[in-house]
C-alpha positions in Angstrom: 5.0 -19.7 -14.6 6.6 -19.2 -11.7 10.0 -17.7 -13.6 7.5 -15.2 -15.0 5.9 -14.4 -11.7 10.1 -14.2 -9.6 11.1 -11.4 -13.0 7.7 -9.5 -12.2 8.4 -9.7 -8.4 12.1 -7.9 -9.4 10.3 -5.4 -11.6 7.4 -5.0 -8.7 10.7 -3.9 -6.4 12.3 -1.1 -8.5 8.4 -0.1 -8.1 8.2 -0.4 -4.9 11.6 1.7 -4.5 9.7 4.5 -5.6 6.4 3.7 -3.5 8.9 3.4 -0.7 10.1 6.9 -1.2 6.5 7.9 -1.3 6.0 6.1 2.2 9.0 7.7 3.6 8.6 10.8 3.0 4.9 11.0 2.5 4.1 12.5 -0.6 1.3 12.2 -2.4 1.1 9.4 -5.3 0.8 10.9 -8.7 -2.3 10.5 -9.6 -3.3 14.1 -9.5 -2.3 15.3 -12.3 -4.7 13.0 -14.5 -7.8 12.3 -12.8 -10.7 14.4 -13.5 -12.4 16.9 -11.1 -14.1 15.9 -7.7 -15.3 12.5 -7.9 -11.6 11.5 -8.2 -11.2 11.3 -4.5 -14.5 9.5 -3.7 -11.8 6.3 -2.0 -10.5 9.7 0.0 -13.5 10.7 1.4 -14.9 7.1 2.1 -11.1 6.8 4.2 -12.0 9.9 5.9 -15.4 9.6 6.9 -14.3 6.2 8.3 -12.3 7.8 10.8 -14.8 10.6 11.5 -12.9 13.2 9.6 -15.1 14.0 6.5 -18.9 14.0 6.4 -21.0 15.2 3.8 -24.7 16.9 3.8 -27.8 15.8 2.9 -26.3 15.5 -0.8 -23.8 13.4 -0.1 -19.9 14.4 0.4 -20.7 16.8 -2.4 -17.2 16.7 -4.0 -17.5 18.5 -7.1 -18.5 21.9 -5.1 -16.6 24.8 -4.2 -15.9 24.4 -0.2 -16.9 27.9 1.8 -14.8 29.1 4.4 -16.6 27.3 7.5 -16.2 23.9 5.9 -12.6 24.7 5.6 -12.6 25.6 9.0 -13.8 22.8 10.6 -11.7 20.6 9.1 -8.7 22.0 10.5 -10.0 21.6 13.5 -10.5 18.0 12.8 -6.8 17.8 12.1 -5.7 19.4 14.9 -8.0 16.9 17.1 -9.4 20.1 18.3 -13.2 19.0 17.6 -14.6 18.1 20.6 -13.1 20.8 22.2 -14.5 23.2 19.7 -18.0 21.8 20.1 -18.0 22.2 24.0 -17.1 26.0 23.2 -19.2 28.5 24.5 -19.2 31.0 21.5 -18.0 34.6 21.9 -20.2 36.2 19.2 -17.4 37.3 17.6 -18.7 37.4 13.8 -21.9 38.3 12.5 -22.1 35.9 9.7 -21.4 32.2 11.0 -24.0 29.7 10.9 -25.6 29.1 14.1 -24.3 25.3 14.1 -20.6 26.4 13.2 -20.5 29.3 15.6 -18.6 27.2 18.8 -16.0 26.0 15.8 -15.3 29.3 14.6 -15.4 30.7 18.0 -12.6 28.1 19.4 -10.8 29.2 16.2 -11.2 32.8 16.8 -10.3 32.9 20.8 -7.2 30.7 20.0 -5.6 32.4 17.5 -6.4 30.3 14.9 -8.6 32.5 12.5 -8.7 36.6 12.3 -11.9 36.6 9.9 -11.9 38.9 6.5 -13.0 42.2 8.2 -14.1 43.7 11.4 -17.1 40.6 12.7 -17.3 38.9 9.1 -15.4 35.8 9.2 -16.4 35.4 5.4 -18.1 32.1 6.4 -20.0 31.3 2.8 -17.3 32.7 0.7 -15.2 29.8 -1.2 -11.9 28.5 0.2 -9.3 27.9 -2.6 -6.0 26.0 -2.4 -4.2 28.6 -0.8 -6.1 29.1 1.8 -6.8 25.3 2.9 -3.5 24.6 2.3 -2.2 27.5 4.9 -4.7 25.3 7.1 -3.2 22.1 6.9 0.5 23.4 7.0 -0.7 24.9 10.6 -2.1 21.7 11.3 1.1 20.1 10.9 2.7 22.3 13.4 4.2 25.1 10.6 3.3 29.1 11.7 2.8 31.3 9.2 2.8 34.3 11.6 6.4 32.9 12.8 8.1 32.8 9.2 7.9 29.4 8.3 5.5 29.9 5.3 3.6 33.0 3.6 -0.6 32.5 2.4 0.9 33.3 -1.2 4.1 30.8 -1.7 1.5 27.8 0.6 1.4 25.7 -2.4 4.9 25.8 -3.2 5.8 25.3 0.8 3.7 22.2 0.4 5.3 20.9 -2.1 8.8 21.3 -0.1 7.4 19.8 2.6 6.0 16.4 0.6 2.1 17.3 1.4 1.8 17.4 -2.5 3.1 16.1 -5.4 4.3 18.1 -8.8 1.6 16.9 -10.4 -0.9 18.2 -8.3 0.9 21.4 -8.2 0.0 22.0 -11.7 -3.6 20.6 -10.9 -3.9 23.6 -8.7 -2.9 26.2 -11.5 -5.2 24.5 -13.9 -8.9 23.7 -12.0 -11.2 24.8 -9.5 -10.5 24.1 -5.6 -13.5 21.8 -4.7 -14.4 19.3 -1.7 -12.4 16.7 -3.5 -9.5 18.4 -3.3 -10.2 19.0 0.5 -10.5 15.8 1.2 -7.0 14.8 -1.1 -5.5 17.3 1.4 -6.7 16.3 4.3 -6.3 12.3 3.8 -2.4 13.2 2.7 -2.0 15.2 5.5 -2.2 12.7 7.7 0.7 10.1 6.7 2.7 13.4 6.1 5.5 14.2 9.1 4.8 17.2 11.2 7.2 20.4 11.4 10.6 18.5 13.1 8.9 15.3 14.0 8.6 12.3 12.5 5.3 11.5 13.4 2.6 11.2 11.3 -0.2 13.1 11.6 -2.6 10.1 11.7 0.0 8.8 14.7 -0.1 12.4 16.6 -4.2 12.2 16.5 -4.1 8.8 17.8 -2.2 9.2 20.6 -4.3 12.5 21.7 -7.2 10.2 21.8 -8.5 12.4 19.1 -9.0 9.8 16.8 -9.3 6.4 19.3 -11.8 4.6 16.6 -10.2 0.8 15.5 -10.2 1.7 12.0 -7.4 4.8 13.1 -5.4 2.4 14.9 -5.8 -0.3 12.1 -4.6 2.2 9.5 -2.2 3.9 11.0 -0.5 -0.4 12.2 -1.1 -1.2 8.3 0.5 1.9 7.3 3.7 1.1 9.3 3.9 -2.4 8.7 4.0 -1.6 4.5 6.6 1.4 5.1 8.7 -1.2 7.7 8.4 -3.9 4.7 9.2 -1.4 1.6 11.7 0.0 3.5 13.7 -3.3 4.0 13.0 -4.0 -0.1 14.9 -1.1 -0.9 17.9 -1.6 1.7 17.9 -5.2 0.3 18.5 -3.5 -3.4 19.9 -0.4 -2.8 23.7 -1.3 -3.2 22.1 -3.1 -6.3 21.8 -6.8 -5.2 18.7 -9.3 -4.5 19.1 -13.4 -3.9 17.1 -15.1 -2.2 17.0 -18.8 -1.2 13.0 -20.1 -1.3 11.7 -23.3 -0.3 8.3 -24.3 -0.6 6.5 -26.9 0.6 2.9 -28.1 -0.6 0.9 -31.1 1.1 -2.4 -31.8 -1.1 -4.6 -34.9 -0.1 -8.0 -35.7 -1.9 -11.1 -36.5 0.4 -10.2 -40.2 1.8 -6.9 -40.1 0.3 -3.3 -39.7 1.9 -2.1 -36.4 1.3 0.9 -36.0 -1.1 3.9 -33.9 -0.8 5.9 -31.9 -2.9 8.4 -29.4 -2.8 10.3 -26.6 -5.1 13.4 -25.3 -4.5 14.4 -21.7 -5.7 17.7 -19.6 -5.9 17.4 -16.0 -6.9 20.5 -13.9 -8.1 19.4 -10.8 -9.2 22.4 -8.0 -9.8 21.7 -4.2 -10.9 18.1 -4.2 -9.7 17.9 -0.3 -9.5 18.4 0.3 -13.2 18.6 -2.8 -15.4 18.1 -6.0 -13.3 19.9 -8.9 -14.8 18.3 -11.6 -12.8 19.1 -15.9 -12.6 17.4 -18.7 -11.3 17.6 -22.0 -10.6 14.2 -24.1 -9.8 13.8 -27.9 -8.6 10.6 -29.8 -8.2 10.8 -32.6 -5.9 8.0 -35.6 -6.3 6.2 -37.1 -3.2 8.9 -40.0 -4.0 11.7 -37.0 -3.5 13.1 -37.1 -6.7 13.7 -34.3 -9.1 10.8 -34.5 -11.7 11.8 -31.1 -13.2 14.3 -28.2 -13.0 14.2 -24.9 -14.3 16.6 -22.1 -15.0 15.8 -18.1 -15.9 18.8 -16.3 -17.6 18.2 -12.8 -19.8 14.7 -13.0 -20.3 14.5 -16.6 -21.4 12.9 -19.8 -19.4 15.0 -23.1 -20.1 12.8 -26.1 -18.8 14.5 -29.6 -18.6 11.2 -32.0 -18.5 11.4 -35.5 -16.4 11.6 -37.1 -20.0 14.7 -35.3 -20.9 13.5 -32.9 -23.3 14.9 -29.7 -23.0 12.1 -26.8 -23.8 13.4 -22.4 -24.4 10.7 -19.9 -23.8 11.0 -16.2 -24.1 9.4 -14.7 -20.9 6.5 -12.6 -22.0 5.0 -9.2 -19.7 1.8 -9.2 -21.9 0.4 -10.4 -18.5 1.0 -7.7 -16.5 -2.0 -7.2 -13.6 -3.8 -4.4 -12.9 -2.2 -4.0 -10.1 0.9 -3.4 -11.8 -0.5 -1.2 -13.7 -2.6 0.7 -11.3 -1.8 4.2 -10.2 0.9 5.0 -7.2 -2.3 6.4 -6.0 -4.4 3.6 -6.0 -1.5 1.5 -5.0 -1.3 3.3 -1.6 -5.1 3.2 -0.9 -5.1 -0.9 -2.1 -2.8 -1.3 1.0 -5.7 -0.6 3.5 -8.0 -3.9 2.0 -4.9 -5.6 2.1 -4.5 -6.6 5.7 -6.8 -7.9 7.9 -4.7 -7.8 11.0 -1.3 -6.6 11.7 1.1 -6.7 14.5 4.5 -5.2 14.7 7.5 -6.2 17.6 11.2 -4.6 18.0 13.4 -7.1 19.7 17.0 -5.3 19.2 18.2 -4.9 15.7 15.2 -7.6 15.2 12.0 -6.7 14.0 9.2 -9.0 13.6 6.4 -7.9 11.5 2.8 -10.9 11.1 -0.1 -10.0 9.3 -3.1 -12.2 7.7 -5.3 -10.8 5.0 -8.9 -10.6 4.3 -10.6 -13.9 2.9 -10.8 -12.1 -0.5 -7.0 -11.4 -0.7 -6.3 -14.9 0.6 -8.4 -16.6 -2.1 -6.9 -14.9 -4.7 -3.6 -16.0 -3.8 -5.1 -19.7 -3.5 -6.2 -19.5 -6.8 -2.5 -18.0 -8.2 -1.3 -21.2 -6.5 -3.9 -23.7 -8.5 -3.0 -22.0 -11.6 0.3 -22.4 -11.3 0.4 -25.9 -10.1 -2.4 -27.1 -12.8 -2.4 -25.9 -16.0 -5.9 -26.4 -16.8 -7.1 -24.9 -13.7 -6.5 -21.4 -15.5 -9.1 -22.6 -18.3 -11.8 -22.4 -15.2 -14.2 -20.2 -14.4 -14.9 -19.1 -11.1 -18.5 -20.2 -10.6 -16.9 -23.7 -11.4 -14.9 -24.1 -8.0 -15.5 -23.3 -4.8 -12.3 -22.6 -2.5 -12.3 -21.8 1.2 -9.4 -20.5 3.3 -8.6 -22.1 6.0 -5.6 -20.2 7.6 -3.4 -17.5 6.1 -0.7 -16.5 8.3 2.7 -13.9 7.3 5.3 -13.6 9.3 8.6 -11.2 8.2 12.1 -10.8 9.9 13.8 -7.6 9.6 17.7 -7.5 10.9 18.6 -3.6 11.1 16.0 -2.6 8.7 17.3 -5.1 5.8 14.9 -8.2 5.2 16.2 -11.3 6.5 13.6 -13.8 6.3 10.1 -14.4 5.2 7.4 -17.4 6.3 4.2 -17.6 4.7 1.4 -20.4 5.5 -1.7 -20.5 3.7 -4.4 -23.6 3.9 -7.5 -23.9 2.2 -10.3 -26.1 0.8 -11.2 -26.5 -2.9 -13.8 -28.2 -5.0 -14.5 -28.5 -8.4 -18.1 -28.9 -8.7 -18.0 -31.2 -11.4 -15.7 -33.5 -9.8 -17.2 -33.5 -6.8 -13.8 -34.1 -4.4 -13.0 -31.9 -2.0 -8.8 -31.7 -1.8 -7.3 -29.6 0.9 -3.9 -28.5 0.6 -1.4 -26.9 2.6 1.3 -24.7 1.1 4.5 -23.1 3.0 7.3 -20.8 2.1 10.3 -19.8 3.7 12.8 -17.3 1.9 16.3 -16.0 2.9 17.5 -13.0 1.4 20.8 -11.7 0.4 22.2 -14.5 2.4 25.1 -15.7 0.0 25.8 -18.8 1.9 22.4 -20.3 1.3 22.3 -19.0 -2.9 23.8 -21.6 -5.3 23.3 -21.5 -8.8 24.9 -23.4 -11.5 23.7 -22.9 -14.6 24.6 -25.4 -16.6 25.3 -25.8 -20.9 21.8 -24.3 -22.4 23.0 -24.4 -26.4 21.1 -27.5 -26.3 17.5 -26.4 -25.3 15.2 -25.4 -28.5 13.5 -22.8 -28.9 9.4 -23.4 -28.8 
């Protein structure tokens, strides 16, 4: 099991090199390109009326609709944290055919250069905004001038693709289907974990520290956001030169209700070589007994699981991926949004080349990784159902060491409560980890004779 789960975790990392890329440089996830019209970005507009960005009418965010002109409008001036300004405005009159509840926007828009209108007083409120035109929005938003040269209204879409606000895919989304409110709110929830014209600030970051956005859920995102690029970002200098070892120790305390708790350990080493392309991966596991002796040890080498059992018998396995999760599976897309539920608090300190990254994750989270762990450690507790335990976290607590952007160490506690109902015992265990990585002084594998282990 837990062979399977280290040769997924490799596999999960050339992933997460390209997820990384998508942190770093803030481009959108590759989902577009196969989602259908509108209701795709329903998680998008839920993230963005959260922070008080999108809202919808009495019809809901309406995201299979054609957006008009004014909507358009006012959401730029969301982005540029320009709203409360804009509704203080005293309007100028300047256009004929606003609606009386968007005339201070547009007028803000129109006394500050932001907006010329389609003729002499028509600002073309109810007329439909395409891609172009939002698009020539948000590029403003993120400090590019399209008066100044840095972008035309005609090549906007392929200016946003240079500048990692889109993806390819979404590109030819573009060419292929009607602009609607969905696609607004895509835009506008990319926009803001995309870097503005010669910064490398975020959007999200620049409207933050304006006090435009000064809601908790914008400064919980924008933490969360940093603390999976700071964490991706030392994966991938971890593997980049093609490398990954690590040196795990974990330690597990379980004691049944009015029993002394019992202790066990495991013991991993991790060599993984080529990881970018084709990773060929070994490793070497001991279980140590409350008595401290080895009750079992394990080795992974090219795909294959060699298990030598306390009785000496001496067990092959070919490692199967017919149990890949859906998480694995899931889009890039939905991979980026799953990292907001992920965390329920986040903290991130710079002490020199250190950095020290801590998190804990919603109950939810945490009781899914309990049950991993009882699954694992029993092999009947997979033929449960859920309605037949009842678990209860206790404490989860992540801490992360970064030295110079690689990742140097990680500690993970997690303690909880569980009950079978049947049995009626209440066991509480305590499990800690503690991995080194790419530290070659602490990763020692010998692999020893396996000609003798059968096949099963």
């Amino acid at each position: 099991m837990e062979g399977v789960r280290i040769l997924k975790k490799i596999k999960k990392i050339v992933g997460m090199v390209l997820l990384v890329f998508l942190l770093q440089t803030n481009v959108t996830y590759g989902a577009a390109a196969v989602v259908t019209q509108g209701t795709a970005y329903q998680k998008e507009a839920d993230f963005l009326n959260s922070l008080g960005l999108f809202q919808g009418t009495e019809a809901g965010y309406e995201l299979e609709r054609v957006p008009n002109r004014t909507e358009a409008a006012v959401m730029l001036l969301r982005l540029l944290g320009k709203e409360n300004s804009a509704k203080n405005h005293s309007s100028t009159g300047a256009f004929d055919d606003v609606p009386i509840w968007a005339e201070p926007y547009i007028s803000y828009m129109y006394d500050n250069g932001l907006t010329q209108g389609v003729a002499e007083r028509t600002f073309g409120a109810t007329m439909p905004c395409d891609s172009k035109m939002y698009l020539t929005f948000v590029l403003r938003a993120l400090g590019y001038d399209d008066t100044k040269g840095d972008f035309t209204y005609d090549n906007s879409i392929a200016f946003a693709r240079m500048q990692n606000l889109i993806n390819s895919d979404y590109v030819l989304r573009l060419s292929s289907s009607t602009f609607v409110r969905g696609d607004l709110a895509a835009i506008s929830f990319w926009a803001l974990f995309t870097e503005q014209k010669n910064n490398e600030q975020i959007l999200l970051d620049k409207l933050i520290f304006e006090n435009a956005l000064s809601s908790e859920n914008a400064k919980k995102y924008s933490n969360i956001y940093h603390t999976e690029q700071s964490l991706n970002l030392g994966y991938l200098n971890n593997v980049k030169n093609g490398t990954l070892n690590q040196a795990y120790v974990e330690k597990i305390s379980i004691a049944a209700e009015g029993y002394p708790a019992q202790h066990f350990s495991l013991e991993r080493q991790v060599k993984g070589v080529n990881i970018m392309r084709d990773p060929k991966v070994e490793i070497q596991e001991t279980y140590i007994s409350p008595d401290g002796k080895a009750v079992l040890k394990r080795y992974v080498v090219e795909g294959y699981r060699y298990t030598l059992l306390p009785d000496g018998k001496k067990i092959k396995e070919k490692i199967s991926d017919e149990d890949d999760s859906d998480e694995e599976n899931a889009s890039l897309e939905d991979q980026f949004l799953a990292i907001f539920s992920k965390y329920k608090s986040t903290s991130i300190s710079k002490n020199g080349d250190k950095t020290n990254i801590k998190y804990s994750m919603p109950e939810e989270k945490a009781q899914e990784d309990a049950v991993d762990f009882l699954e694992s450690f029993y092999s009947d507790f997979s033929d449960l159902k859920a309605s037949d335990y009842v678990i209860i976290v206790k404490k989860n607590e992540y801490s992360y060491t970064l030295n110079k952007g690689f990742l140097e160490n990680r500690e993970e506690l997690l303690e909880f409560d569980y009950m079978v109902l049947e049995e009626n015992v209440k066991y509480s265990v305590s499990l800690t980890t503690s991995t080194k990585y790419n530290n070659t002084d602490e990763v020692n594998i010998t692999i020893p004779d396996l000609s003798s282990y059968k096949e099963q």
